[in-house]
C-alpha positions as CSV (number, residue, x, y, z in Angstrom):
1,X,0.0,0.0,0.0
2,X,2.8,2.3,-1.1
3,X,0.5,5.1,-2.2
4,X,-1.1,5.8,1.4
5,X,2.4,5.2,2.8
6,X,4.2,7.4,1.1
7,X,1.3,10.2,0.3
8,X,2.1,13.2,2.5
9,X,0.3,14.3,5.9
10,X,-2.9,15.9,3.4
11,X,-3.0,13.5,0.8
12,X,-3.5,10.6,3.6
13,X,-6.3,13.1,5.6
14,X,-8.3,13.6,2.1
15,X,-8.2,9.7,1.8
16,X,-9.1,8.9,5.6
17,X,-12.0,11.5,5.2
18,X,-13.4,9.8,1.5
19,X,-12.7,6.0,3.3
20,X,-14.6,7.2,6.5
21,X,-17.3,8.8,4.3
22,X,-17.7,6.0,2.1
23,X,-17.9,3.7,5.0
24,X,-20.7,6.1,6.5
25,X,-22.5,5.9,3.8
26,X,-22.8,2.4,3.1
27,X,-23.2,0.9,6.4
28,X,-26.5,3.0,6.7
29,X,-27.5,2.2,3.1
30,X,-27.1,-1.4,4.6
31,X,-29.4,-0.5,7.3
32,X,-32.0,1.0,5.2
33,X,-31.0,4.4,4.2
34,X,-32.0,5.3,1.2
35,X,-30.1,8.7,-0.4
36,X,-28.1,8.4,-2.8
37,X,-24.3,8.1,-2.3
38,X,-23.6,11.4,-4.3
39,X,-26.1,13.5,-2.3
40,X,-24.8,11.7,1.0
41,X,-21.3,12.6,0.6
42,X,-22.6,16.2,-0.6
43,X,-24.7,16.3,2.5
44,X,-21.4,15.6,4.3
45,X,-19.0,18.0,2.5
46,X,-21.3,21.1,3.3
47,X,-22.2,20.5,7.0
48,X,-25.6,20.9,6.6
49,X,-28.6,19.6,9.0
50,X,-30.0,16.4,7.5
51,X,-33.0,16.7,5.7
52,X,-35.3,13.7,6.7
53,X,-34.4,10.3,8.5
54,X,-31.7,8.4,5.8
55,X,-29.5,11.9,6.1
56,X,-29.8,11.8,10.0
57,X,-28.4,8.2,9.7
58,X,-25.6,9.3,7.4
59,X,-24.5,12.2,9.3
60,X,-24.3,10.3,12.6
61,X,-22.5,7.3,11.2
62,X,-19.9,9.6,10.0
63,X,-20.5,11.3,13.5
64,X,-19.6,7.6,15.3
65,X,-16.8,6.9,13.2
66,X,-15.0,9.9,13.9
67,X,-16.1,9.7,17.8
68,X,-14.4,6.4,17.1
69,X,-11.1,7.3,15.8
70,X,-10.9,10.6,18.2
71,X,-12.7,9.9,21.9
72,X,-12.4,6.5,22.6
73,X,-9.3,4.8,24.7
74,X,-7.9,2.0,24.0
75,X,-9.7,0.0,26.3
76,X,-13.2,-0.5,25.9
77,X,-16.0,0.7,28.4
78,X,-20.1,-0.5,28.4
79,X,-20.2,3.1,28.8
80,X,-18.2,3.9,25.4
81,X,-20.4,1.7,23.7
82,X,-23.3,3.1,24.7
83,X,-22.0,6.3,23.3
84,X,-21.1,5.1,20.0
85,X,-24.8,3.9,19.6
86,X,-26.3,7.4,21.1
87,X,-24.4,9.1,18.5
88,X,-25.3,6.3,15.2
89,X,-29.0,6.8,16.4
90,X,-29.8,10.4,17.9
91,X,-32.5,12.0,16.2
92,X,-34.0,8.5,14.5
93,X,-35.6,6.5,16.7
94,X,-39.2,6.8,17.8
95,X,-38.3,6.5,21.4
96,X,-35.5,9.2,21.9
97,X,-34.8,7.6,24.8
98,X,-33.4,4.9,23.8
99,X,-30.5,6.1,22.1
100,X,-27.8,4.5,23.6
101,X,-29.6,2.5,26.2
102,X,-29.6,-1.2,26.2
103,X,-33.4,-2.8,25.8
104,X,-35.1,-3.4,28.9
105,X,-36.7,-6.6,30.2
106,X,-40.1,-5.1,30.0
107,X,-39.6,-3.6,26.6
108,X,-40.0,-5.8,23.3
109,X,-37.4,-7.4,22.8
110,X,-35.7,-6.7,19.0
111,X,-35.2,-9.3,16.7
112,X,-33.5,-10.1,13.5
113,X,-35.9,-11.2,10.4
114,X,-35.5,-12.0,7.1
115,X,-35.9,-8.7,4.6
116,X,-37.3,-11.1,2.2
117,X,-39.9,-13.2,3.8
118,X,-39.7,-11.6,7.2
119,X,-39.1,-15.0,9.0
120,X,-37.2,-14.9,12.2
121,X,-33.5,-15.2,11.6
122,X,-32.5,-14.7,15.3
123,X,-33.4,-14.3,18.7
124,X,-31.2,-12.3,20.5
125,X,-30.7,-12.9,24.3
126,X,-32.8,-11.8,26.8
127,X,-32.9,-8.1,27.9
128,X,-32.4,-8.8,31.5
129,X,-29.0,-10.9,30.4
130,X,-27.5,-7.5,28.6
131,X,-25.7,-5.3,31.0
132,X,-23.8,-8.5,32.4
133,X,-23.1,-9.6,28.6
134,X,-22.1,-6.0,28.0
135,X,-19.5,-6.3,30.3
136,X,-18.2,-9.7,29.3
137,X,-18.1,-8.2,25.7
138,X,-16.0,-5.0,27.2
139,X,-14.2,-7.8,29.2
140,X,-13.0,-10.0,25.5
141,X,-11.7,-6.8,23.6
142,X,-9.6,-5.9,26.5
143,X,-7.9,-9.1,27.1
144,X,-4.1,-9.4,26.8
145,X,-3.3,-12.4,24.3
146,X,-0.8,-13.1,26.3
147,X,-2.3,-13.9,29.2
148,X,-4.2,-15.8,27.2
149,X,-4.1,-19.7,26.9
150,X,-4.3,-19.5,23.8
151,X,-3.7,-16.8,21.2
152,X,-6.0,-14.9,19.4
153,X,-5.3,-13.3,16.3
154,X,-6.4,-9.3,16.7
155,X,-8.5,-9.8,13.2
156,X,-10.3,-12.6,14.8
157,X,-10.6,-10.7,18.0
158,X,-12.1,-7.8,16.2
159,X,-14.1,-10.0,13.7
160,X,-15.6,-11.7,16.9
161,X,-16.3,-8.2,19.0
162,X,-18.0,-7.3,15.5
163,X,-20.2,-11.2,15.4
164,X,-20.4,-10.9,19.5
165,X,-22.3,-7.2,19.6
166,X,-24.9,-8.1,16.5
167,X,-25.5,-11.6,18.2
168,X,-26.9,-9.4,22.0
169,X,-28.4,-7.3,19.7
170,X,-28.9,-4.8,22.5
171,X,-30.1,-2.1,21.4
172,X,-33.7,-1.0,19.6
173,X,-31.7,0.1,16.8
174,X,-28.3,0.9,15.2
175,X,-26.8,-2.6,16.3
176,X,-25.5,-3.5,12.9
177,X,-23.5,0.0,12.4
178,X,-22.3,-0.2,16.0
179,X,-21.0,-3.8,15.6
180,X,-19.4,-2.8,12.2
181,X,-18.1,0.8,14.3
182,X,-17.0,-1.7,17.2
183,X,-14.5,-3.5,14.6
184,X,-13.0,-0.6,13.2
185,X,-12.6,0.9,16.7
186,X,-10.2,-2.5,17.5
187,X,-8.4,-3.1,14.6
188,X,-7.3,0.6,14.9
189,X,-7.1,0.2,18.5
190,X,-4.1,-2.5,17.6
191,X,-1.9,-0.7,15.3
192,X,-4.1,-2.2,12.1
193,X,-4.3,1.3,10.6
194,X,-4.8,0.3,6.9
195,X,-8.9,-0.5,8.1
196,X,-9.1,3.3,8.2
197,X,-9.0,3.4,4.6
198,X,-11.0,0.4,3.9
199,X,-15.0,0.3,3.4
200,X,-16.5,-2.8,4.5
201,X,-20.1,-2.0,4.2
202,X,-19.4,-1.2,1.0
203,X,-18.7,-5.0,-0.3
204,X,-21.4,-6.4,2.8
205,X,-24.0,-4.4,0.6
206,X,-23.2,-5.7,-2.6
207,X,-24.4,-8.8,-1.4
208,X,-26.1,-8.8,1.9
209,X,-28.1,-12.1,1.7
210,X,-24.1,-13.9,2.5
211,X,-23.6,-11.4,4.9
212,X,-27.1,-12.8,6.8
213,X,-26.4,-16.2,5.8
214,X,-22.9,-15.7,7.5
215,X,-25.0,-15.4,11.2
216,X,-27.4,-17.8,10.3
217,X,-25.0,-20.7,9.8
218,X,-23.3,-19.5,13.3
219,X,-26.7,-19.6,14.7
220,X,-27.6,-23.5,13.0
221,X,-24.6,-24.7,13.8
222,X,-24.0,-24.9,18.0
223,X,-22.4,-21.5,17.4
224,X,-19.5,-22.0,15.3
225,X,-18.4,-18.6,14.8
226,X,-16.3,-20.3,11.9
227,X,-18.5,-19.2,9.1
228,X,-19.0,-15.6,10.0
229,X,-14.9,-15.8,10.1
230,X,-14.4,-16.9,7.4
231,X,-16.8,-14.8,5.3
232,X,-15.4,-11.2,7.1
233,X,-11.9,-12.2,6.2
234,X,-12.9,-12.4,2.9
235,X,-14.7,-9.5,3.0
236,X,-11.1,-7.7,4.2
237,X,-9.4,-9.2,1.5
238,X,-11.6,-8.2,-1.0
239,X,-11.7,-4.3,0.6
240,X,-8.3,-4.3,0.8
241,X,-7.5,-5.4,-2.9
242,X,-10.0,-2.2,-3.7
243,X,-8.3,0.2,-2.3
244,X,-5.0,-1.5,-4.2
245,X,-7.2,-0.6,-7.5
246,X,-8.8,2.6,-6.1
247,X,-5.4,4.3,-5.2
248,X,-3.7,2.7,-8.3
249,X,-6.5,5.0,-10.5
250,X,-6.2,7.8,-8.8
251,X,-2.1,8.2,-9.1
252,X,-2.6,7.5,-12.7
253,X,-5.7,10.3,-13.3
254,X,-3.4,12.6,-11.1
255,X,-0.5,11.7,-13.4
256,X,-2.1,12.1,-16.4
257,X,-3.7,15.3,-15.8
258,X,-0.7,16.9,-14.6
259,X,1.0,15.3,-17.3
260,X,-1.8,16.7,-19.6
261,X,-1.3,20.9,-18.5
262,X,2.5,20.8,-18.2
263,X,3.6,23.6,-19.9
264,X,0.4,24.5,-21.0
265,X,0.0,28.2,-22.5
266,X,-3.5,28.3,-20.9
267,X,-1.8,29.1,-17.4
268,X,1.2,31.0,-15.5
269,X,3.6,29.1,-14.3
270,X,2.2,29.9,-10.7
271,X,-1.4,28.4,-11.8
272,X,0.1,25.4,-12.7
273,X,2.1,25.1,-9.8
274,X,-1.7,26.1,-7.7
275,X,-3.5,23.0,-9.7
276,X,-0.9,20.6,-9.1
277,X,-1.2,20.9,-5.6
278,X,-5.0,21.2,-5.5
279,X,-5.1,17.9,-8.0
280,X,-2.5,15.9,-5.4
281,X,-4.3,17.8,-1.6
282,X,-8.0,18.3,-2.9
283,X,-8.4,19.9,0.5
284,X,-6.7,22.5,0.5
285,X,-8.0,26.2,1.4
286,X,-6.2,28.9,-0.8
287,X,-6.6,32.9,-0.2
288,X,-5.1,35.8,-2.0
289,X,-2.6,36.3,0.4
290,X,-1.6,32.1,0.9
291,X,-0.7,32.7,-2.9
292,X,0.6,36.0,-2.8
293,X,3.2,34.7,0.1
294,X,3.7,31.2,-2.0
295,X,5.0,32.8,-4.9
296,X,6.4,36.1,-3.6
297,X,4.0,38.3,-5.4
298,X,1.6,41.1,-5.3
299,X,-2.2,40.7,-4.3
300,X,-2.8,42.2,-7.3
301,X,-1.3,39.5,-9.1
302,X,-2.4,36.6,-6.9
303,X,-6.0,37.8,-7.7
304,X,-5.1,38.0,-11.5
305,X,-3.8,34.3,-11.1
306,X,-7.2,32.9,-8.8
307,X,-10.3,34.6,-10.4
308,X,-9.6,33.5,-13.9
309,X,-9.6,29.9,-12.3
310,X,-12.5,30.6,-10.6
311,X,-14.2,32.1,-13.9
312,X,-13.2,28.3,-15.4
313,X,-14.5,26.6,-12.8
314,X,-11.4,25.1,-11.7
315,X,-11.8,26.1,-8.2
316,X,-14.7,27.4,-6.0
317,X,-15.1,30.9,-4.0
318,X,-16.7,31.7,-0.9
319,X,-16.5,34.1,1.5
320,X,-15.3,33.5,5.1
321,X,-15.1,36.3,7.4
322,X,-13.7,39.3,5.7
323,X,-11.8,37.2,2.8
324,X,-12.2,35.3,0.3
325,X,-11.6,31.5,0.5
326,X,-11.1,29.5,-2.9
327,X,-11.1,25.2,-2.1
328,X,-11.3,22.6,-5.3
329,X,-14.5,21.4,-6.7
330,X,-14.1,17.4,-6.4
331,X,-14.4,17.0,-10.1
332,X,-11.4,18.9,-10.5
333,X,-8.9,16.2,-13.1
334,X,-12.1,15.5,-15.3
335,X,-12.7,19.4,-15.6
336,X,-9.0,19.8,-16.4
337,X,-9.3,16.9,-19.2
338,X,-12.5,18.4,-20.8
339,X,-10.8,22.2,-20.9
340,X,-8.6,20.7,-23.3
């Protein structure tokens, strides 16, 4: 994974951000959201309040997975993971009160059922067995494998904390997303930081019947967490020869593009020197005076350089404060290959 490894400290933040907003998206998708993956990640880019209940899912699954990465230690706390399901379900639940609570043994007790025929798939413990299953849960993803009788690889650990939450099925809602949140939290929590960049609700949603089937055959078979294994590793695999493919396009369509306005007439040396780095760190934030200081010139000049950019749609304006701001629109390379 040379092209993550070697990409410098904005490059890798522009590709954590797209993973962790790809990964938002689709694990609510899988959970039933239903906007569109170009008007999510729009919804995301422009901080906006969520229109109706699919954004609100969005918004706080990208909410979680950053809560994720930034607030939670390395050991895991019932509390913490009553957190990370408050924030994947505030604002979406019927009850708003049972955000981030486990189910209660005089509430109905959730169930998993098939989407298709609606039969029963499982039937989670009972309520009253949750808090003490919580803590056994907390209790497994902070063990030491070396204390251990026997080790356990930290992908199967994580892969089990992932089987072990959606099995309790604690919650009224969002157990899925905070199983799948739950995973990402431990593999990252290990020194696994390649996940970050990985989407694997993406490939789960592609063909969720094997993803169902995968906890089924657990559930037929005395338990044997073997299947469920098994399928999630492949599941990784797959995600992680993706990315290989993802990252491999997108060093080639930066290539190519830069490769493509070299020396082009159309722009000043210090506009093609701007678009390079806007192409390789989509973003970045540019002002009149950033520019005017980059390339020791006047503001006269660095306005001269950005506005006709602007006028070409090769980068956006806004206002912010008492100056203007200019970032880069996301379809910058294909604008850049159509101007010519």
């Amino acid at each position: 994974m040379s092209e993550v490894v070697t990409a410098d400290d904005q490059a890798r933040r522009h590709y954590l951000v797209n993973s962790l907003m790809e990964e938002a998206i689709r694990s609510s998708q899988l959970e039933g959201a239903t906007t569109s993956r170009q008007a999510a990640k729009a919804l995301l880019r422009s901080g906006r309040e969520p229109k109706d209940r699919s954004e609100r899912m969005i918004l706080n699954n990208y909410r979680a997975l950053m809560f994720m990465r930034e607030e939670m230690d390395d050991r895991l706390t019932p509390e913490a993971v009553l957190e990370l399901n408050r924030v994947l379900t505030e604002g979406t639940l019927d009850d708003p009160d049972a955000a981030g609570r486990l189910q209660r043994p005089d509430e109905e007790r959730v169930a998993v059922f098939d989407r298709n025929d609606g039969s029963l798939v499982h039937r989670p413990p009972p309520a009253k067995q949750l808090p003490d299953r919580l803590v056994a849960l907390c209790s497994f993803a902070n063990a030491h494998d070396e204390d251990a009788e026997a080790f356990m690889h930290p992908v199967v650990r994580a892969i089990l904390l992932h089987f072990w939450l959606a099995y309790d099925h604690p919650f009224e809602d969002g157990n899925g997303r905070t199983a799948r949140a739950l995973f990402y939290w431990y593999m990252r929590a290990r020194g696994y930081w390649l996940v970050e960049y990985l989407s694997i609700s993406a490939l789960l949603r592609k063909a969720p019947t094997q993803y169902t089937k995968a906890f089924l055959r657990t559930e037929t078979d005395e338990r044997d967490t073997t299947y469920f294994i098994v399928y999630q590793l492949e599941v990784i695999r797959r995600a992680i020869d993706e990315l290989h493919k993802y990252l491999r396009r997108k060093v080639k369509e930066i290539r190519d593009v830069e490769q493509l306005i070299k020396g082009s007439p159309e722009f000043n040396h210090r506009q093609l020197a701007l678009l390079s780095n806007a192409i390789r760190s989509p973003d970045t934030r540019y002002t009149f005076n950033s520019h005017s200081a980059s390339h020791s010139v006047t503001h006269e000049t660095a306005r001269n350089d950005l506005l006709p950019l602007v006028e070409r749609g090769l980068l956006e304006q806004n206002r912010v404060g008492r100056q203007y701001q200019f970032s880069v629109p996301p379809n910058l390379p294909t604008l850049l290959k159509k101007g010519r």
